[in-house]
C-alpha positions in Angstrom: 88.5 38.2 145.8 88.4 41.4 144.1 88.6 40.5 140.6 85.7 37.6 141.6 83.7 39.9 143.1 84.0 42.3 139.9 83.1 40.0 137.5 80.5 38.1 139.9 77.8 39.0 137.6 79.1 37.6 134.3 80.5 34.5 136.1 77.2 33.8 137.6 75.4 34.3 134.2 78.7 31.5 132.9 77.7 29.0 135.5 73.7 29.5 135.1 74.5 28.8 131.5 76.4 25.8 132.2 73.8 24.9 134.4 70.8 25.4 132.0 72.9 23.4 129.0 73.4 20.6 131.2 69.9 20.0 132.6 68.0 21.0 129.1 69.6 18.4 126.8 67.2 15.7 127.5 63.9 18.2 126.5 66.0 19.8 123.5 66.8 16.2 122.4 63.2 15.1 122.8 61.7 18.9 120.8 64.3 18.5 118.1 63.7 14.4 117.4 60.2 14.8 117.3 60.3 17.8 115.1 62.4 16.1 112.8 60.5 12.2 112.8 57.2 14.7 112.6 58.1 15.8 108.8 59.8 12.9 107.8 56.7 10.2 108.2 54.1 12.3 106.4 56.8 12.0 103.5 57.4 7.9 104.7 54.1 7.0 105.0 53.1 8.3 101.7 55.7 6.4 99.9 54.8 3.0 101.9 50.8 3.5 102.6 51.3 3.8 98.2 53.4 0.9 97.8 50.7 -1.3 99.9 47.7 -0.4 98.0 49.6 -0.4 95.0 50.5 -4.1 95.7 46.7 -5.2 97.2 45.3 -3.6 93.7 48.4 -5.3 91.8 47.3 -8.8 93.3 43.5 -8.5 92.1 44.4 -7.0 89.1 47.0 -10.2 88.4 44.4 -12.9 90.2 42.4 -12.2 87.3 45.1 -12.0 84.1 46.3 -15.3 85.4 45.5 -18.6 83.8 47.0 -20.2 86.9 48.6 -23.1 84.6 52.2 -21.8 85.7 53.5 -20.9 81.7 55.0 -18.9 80.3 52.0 -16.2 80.1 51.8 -16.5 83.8 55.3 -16.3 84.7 55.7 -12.9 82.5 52.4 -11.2 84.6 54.2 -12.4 88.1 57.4 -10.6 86.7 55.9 -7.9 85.6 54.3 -7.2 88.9 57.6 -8.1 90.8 59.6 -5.5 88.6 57.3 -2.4 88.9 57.1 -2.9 93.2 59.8 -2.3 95.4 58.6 -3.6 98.0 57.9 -6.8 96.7 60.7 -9.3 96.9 59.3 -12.8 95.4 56.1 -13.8 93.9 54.7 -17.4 93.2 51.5 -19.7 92.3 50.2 -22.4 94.0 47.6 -24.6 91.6 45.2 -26.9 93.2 46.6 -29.7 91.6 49.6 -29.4 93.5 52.6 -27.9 90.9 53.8 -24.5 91.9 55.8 -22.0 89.9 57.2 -18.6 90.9 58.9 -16.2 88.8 62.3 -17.5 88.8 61.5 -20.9 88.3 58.2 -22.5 86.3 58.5 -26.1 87.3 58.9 -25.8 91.1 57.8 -22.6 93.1 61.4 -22.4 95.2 60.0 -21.8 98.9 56.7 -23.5 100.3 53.7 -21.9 101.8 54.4 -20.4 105.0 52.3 -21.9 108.1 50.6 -19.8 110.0 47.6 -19.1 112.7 44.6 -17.8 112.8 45.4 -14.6 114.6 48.8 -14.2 112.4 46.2 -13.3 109.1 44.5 -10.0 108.4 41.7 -10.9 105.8 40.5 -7.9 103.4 37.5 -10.0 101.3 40.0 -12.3 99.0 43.0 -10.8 100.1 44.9 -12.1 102.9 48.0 -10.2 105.0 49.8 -13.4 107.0 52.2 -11.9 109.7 55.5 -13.4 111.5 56.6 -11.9 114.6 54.3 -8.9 114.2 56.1 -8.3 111.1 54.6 -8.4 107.5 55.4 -11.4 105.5 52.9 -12.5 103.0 50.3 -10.9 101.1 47.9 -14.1 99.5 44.7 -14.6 97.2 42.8 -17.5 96.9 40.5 -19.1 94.8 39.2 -22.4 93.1 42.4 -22.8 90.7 44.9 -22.1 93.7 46.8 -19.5 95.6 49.1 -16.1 94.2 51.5 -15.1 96.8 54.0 -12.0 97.3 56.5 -12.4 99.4 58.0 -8.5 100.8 60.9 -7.4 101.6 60.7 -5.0 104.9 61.5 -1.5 103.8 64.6 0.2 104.2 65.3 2.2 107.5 65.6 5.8 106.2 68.4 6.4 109.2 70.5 4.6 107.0 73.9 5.3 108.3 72.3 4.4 111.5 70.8 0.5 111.5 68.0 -0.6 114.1 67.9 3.0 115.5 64.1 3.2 115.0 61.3 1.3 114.6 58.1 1.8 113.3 54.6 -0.2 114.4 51.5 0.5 112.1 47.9 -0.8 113.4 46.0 -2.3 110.7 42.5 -3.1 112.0 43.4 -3.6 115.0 46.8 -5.2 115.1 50.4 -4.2 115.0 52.6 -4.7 112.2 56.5 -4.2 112.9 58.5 -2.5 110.4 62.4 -2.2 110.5 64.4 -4.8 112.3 65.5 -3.7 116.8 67.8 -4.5 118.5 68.0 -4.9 122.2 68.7 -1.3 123.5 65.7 0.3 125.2 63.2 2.1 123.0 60.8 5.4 123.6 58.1 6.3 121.5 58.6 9.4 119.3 55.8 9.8 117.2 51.8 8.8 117.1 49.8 9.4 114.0 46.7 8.4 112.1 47.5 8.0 108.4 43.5 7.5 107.5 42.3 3.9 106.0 41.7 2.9 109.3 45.9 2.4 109.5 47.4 4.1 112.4 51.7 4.7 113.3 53.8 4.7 116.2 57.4 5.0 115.8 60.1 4.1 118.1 64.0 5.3 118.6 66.9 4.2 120.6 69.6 6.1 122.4 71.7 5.6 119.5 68.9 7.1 116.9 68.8 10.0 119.1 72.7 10.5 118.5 72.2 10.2 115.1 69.4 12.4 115.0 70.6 15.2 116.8 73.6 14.7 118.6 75.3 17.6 116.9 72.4 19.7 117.4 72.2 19.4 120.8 76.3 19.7 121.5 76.2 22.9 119.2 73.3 24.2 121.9 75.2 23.6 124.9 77.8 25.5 123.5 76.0 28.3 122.2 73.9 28.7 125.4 77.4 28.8 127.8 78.7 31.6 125.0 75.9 33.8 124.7 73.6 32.9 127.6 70.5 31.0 128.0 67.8 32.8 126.6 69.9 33.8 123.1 71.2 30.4 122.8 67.5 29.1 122.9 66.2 31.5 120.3 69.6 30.3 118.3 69.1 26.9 118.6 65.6 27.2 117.6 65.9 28.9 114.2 69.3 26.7 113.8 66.8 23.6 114.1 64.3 24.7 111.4 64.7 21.1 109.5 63.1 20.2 106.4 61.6 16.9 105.5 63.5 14.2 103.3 62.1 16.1 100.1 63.1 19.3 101.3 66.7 17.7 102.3 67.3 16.1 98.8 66.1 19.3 97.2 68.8 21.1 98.9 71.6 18.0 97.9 70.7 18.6 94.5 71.1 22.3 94.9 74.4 22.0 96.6 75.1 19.7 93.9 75.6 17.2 96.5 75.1 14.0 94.6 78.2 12.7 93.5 79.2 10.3 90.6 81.2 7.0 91.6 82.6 5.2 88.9 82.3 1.0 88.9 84.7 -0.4 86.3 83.3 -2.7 83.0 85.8 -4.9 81.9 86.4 -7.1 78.8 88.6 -10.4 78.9 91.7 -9.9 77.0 94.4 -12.7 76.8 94.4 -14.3 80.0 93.6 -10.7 82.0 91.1 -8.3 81.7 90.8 -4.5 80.4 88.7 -1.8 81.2 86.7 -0.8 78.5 83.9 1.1 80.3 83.0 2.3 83.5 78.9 2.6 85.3 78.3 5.6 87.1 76.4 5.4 90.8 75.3 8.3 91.8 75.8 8.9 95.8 74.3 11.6 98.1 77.0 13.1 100.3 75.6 13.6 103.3 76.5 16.6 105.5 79.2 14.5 107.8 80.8 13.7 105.1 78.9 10.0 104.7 77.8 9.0 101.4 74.1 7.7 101.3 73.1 4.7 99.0 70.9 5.8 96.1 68.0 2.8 96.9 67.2 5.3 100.0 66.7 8.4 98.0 66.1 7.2 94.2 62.7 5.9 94.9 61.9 9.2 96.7 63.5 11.4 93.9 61.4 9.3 91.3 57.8 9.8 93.5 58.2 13.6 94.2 59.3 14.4 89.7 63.4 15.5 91.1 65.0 12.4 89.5 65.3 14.5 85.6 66.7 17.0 87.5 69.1 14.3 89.5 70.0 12.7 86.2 70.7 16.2 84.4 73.2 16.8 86.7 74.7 13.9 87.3 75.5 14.3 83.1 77.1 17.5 84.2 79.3 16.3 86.4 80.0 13.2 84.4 80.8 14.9 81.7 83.0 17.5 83.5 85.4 14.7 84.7 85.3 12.3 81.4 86.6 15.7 79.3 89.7 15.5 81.2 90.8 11.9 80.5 92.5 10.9 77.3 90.3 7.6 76.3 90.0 5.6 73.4 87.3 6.1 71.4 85.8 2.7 72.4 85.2 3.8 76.4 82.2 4.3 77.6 80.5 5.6 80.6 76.9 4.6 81.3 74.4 6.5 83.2 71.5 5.1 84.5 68.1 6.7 83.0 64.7 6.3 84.1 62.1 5.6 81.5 60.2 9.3 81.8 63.8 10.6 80.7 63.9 9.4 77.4 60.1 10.2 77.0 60.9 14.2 77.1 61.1 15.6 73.6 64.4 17.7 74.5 66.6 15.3 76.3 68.1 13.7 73.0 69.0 17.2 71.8 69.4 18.8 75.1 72.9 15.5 75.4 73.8 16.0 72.5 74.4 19.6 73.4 76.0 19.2 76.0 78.5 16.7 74.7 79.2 19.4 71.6 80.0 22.1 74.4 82.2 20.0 76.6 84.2 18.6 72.6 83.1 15.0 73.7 82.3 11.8 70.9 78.9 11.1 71.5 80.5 6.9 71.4 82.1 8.0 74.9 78.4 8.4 76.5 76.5 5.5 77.5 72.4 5.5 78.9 71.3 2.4 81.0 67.6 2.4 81.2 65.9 1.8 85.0 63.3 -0.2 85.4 62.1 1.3 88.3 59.3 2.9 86.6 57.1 1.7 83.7 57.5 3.7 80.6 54.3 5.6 79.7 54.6 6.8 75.8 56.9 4.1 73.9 56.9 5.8 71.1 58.3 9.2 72.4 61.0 6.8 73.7 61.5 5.3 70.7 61.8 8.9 68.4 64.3 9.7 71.5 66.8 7.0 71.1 67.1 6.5 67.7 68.3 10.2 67.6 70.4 9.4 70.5 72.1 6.3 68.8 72.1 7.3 65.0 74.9 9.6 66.9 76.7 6.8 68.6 75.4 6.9 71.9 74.7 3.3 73.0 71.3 2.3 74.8 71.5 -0.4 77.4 68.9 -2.6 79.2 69.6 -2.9 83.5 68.7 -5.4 85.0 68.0 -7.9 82.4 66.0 -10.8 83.0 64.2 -9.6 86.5 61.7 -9.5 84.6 60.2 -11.0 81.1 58.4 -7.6 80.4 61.9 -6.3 80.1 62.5 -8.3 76.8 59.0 -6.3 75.4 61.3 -3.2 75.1 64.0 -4.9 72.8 61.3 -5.5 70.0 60.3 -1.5 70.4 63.4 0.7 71.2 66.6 0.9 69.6 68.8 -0.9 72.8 71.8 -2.5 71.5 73.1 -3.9 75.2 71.6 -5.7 78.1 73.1 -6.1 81.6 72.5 -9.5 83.1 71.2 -8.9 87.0 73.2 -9.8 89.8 70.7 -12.0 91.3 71.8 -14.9 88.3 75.1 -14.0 88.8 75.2 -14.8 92.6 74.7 -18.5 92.4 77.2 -19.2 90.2 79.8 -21.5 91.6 77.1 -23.2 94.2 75.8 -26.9 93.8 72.4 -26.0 93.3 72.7 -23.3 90.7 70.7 -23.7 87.8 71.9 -21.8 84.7 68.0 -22.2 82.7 67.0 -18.7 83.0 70.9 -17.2 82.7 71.5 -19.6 79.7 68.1 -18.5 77.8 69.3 -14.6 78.1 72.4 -15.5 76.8 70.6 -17.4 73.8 68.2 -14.9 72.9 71.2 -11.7 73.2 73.3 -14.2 70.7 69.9 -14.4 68.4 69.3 -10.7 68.8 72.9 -9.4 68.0 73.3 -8.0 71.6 76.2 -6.8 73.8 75.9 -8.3 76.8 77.3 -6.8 80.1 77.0 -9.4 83.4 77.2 -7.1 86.7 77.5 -8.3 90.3 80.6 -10.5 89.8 82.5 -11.2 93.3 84.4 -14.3 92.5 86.7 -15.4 89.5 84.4 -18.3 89.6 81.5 -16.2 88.5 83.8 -14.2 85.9 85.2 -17.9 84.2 81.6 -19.4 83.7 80.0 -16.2 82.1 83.4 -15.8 80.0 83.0 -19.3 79.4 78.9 -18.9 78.1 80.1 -15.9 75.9 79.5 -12.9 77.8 81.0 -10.0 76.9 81.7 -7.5 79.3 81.9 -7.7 83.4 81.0 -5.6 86.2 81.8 -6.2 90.1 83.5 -5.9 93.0 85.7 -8.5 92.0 87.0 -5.9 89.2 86.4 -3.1 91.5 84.0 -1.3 93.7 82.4 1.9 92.7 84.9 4.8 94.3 85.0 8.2 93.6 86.2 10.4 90.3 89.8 11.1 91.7 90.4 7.2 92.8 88.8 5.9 89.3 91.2 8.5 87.7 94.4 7.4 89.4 93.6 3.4 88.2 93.2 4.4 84.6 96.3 6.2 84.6 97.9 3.2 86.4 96.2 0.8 83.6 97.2 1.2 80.0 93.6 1.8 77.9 95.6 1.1 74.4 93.3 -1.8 72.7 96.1 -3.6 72.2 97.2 -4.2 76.3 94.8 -5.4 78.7 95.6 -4.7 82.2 96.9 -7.3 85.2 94.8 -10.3 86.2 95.0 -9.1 89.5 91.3 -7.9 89.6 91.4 -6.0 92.9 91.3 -2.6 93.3 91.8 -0.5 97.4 
């Protein structure tokens, strides 16, 4: 009783802490998620309120280039626009005469108009939004000769370690459009805002969002509050819980050099098997749990706010770093991918090349895989950039080839000596309704050209025998391996013989 009654004032200060954690995790929970979902969607709705107009602008603009005859001419324009847009995910024409084309296929558009009615469209003059279950669907324009269509692709949840955690509802005009997919846990609202045009935004978050959010956080305050005591926990907690928006956050990845390469084998077939030739790098963001984060939720971010140079400077860095302790041959590569402003800098070509002199690497060994992500604005800088870059051995490659027929534009202009077949022909190799036109056209015109070709996306050894079959060179895929970090990419080259003369096991796998 004594030894209570001595040390009744610091127990009861214990228990009143205890006390206050418990019953104030609820309102921190609430102050911390809305602080953090308050900074995040000024940087969110900027990226999507751009990509929107971007894409009503892009289907006026392309209304009037088209002849609406579904050639060629018209096919490229679609592409074009399809290419330069994240967002959208398929675009097609409609003539009055009934053909249809889209931009995979120009004698038969390959999904039909979607019914809908009358209070599932938002009309803007010409322009028409057509909605499905609240959600965005269709954007359309018509006129005499027919109808253009996009077809989007709802945007990526930027919880993305955390999926159907939050929802977002914007009012256009009047109505609600849904973005994000929910599940059927119950929801609060978080955030209300007006983000001008008339559009307005409500987003929504679960239980499990809230964990996510600031789980952690609010653990971490209980703690400090039964430690120290309610009132210097609180102060704690609140300068602790200073966070930055997704700009600020990346700026400090790239600080804390964060963003880490993964290395995705390239193969060539050799004598029944396959050896590894080459690898691409992927860059991921390690998040602080220790989760990596997929570039497509912070590239297109990096490239809006001017931080993907810096990303891609880097990522050389490191790339270099671990390349400088292998023992290759001198026909290995390692590609990095490069957005178009990159190349247009007048210092980058010398500013590689230096750095491949001070780490005592062969230019050959270095690889650049151009993005097209962004359009390039100054061709010609480009063009003065990589022929310096490739008169010293380092090869120029073209992503994505064949998403879209603008791509092939560049070939004619810049010195690229490789193009890398997209996934999406790659993917329906093997199925009864495959159709190799488009795949077999790339192929023709790389043969014509005198290109590599490197086919990425390959899962099955069905997909790898046809495209070895139709002459491809090199392959890229989980079915070769998945991108893994440095250390686990290392490990498999030393397992693997790299000689020229000794390709490795047809067992494709890798853990």
């Amino acid at each position: 009783m004594d030894w209570l009654k001595k040390h009744s004032k610091a127990l009861t200060i214990i228990f009143v802490s205890i006390l206050f954690a418990y019953f104030s995790q609820a309102a921190v929970s609430n102050w911390l998620v809305q602080k953090k979902i308050r900074e995040d969607v000024s940087v969110l709705s900027q990226l999507y309120t751009e990509l929107y107009r971007q894409s009503f602008e892009q289907m006026r603009t392309l209304s009037d280039q088209l002849l609406f005859r579904c050639d060629n001419d018209d096919i490229e324009l679609m592409s074009q626009v399809k290419t330069s847009n994240i967002f959208i995910e398929y675009v097609d024409l409609h003539l009055k005469n009934g053909r249809s084309c889209s931009i995979y296929n120009n004698e038969k558009a390959g999904r039909a108009l979607m019914d809908f009615s009358p209070e599932n469209q938002i009309a803007f003059e010409k322009v028409s939004l057509i909605l499905r279950d609240s959600q965005f669907e269709e954007m359309r324009m018509q006129n005499e000769k027919g109808v253009l269509r996009f077809v989007f692709q709802q945007p990526r949840n930027f919880l993305s370690n955390c999926d159907k955690c939050l929802f977002m509802v914007t009012n256009v005009n009047g109505r609600d459009i849904t973005l994000y997919e929910r599940n059927s846990l119950p929801y609060r609202e978080i955030f209300e805002g007006d983000l001008g045009n008339n559009v307005g935004v409500k987003l929504f978050i679960n239980k499990d969002g809230v964990e996510y959010l600031v789980g952690h956080l609010v653990d971490l305050f209980s703690i400090l509050v039964v430690l120290i005591g309610a009132l210097i926990a609180i102060g704690v907690e609140l300068n602790q819980s200073d966070r930055k928006g997704l700009s600020g956050l990346l700026n400090e990845a790239i600080e804390s050099n964060a963003l880490i390469p993964f290395y995705q084998p390239i193969v060539r077939p050799v004598d029944g098997g396959y050896r590894i030739v080459g690898a691409e790098v992927l860059v991921r963001w390690r998040s602080s749990n220790g989760e990596y984060i997929p570039p497509d939720t912070f590239i297109p971010l990096a490239e809006q706010n001017g931080s993907i140079d810096k990303i891609t400077d880097q990522l050389v860095d490191n790339v270099l770093h671990h390349i400088k302790t292998l023992k290759l041959p001198k026909s290995f590569f390692v590609s990095v991918n490069v957005s178009p402003s990159y190349l247009e800098k007048t210092d980058t070509a010398a500013k590689l090349l230096d750095k491949m002199a001070e780490n005592g690497l062969d230019p050959h060994l270095l690889s650049l895989e151009i993005t097209e992500r962004t359009k390039f604005g100054d061709l010609s800088k480009a063009a003065i950039c990589i022929e310096t870059l490739t008169e010293k051995g380092i090869s120029i490659k073209l992503d994505d080839c064949g998403t879209g027929y603008g791509a092939f534009s560049y070939l004619h202009i810049l010195n690229i000596d490789t193009i890398k077949i997209d996934r999406m022909f790659v993917d329906g190799i093997g199925l009864e309704e495959f159709k190799n036109t488009i795949l077999d056209s790339i192929l023709a015109f790389a043969r014509e050209s005198k290109l590599h070709v490197v086919a990425e996306g390959i899962e099955t050894k069905v997909q790898a025998d046809y495209l070895i079959r139709a002459g491809v060179e090199m392959l890229q895929g989980s079915y070769f391996g998945d991108p893994v970090p440095f250390d686990v990419f290392k490990k498999r080259l030393t397992e693997e013989s790299l000689d020229d003369d000794f390709p490795f096991s047809t067992n494709a796998s890798i853990s």
